[in-house]
C-alpha positions in Angstrom: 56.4 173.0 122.2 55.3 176.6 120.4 53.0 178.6 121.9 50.5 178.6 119.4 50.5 174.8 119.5 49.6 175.4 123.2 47.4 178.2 122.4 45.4 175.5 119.9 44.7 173.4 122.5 43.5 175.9 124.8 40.8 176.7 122.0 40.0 173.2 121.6 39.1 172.2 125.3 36.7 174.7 126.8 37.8 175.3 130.3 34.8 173.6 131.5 35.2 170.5 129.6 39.0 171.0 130.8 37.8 170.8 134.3 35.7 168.2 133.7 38.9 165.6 132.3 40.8 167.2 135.2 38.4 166.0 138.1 38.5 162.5 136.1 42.0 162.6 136.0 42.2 163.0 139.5 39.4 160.8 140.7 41.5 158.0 138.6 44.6 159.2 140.5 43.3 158.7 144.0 42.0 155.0 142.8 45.2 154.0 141.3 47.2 154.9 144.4 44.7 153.2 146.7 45.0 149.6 144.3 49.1 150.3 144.8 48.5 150.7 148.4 46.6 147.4 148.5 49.1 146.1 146.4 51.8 146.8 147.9 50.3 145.8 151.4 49.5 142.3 150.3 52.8 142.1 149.2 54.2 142.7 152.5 51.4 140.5 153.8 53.2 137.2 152.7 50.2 135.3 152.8 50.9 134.3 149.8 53.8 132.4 149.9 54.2 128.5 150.1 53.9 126.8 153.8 55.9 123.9 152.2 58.0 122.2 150.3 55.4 121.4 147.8 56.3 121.9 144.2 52.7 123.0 143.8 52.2 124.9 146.3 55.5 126.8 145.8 54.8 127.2 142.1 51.6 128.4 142.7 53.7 131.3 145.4 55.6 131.9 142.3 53.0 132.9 140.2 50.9 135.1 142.9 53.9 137.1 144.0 54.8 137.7 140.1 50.9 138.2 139.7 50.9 140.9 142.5 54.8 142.3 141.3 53.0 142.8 137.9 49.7 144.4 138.9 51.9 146.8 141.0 54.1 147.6 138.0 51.2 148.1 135.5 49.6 150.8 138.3 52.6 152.6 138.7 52.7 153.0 135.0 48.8 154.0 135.2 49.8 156.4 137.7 52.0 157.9 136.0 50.5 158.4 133.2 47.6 159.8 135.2 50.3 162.7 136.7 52.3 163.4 132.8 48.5 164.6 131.8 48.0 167.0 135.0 51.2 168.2 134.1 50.6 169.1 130.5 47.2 170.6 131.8 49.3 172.8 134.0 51.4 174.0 131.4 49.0 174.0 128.6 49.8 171.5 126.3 47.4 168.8 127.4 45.2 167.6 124.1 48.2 167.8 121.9 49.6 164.8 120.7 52.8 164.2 121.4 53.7 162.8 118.4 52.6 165.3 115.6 51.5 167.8 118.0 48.1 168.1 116.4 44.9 168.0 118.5 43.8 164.9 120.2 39.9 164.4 119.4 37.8 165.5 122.5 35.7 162.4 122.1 39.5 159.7 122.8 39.8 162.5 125.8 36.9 161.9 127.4 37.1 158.3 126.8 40.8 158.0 127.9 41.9 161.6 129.8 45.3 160.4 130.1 45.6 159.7 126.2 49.3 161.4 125.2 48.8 160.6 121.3 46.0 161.3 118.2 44.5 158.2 117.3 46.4 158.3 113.8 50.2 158.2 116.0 48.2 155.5 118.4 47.9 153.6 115.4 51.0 154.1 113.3 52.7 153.0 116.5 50.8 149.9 116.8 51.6 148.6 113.7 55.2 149.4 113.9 55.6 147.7 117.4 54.4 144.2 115.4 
């Protein structure tokens, strides 16, 4: 990305307010890695799969451990997305979209720190995925 880009987005996030989405961003981290920690624990736990031969009971195994394999999944994804925007705080390109490489609005970063795109690419994107 060109240094001015990063240089715009340095003027466009006060360091204060940078600090502020930073500590969210980490808080969310910590949280996130807890839940996979859980996850991942109750997992391992077994508890959850059938004691029998059941068809019902075994479907309903089925669906927990797919349940907890997906919750797990959608975490790690959280989590990373969590880490790619401390990374593009630490090398200055955080509030840029990724897509156009304008500004994200301050307002979609405090509401969602780890937000990558502009709500124009967010939406161009959403209609193209349908």
């Amino acid at each position: 990305m060109a240094e001015g880009a990063a240089k715009k987005a340095i003027k466009g996030l006060p360091k204060r307010k940078l600090a502020v989405l930073r500590k969210l961003l980490e808080t969310e981290r910590v949280t996130i890695e807890a839940q996979i920690t859980q996850l991942d624990a109750d997992f391992l736990d077994e508890s959850w799969k059938a004691r029998s031969d059941d068809d019902a009971e075994s479907g309903s195994a089925t669906f927990e451990r797919e349940r907890m394999m997906s919750l797990a999944q959608n975490a790690r994804a959280l989590l990373s997305g969590v880490d790619r925007a401390l990374s593009r705080m630490d090398d200055g390109t955080y509030g840029l979209c990724e897509s156009c490489g304008e500004p994200i609005d301050i307002n979609r970063l405090e509401a969602l720190p780890a937000a990558v795109d502009c709500l124009d690419c967010r939406r161009k994107a959403e209609r193209s995925a349908r």
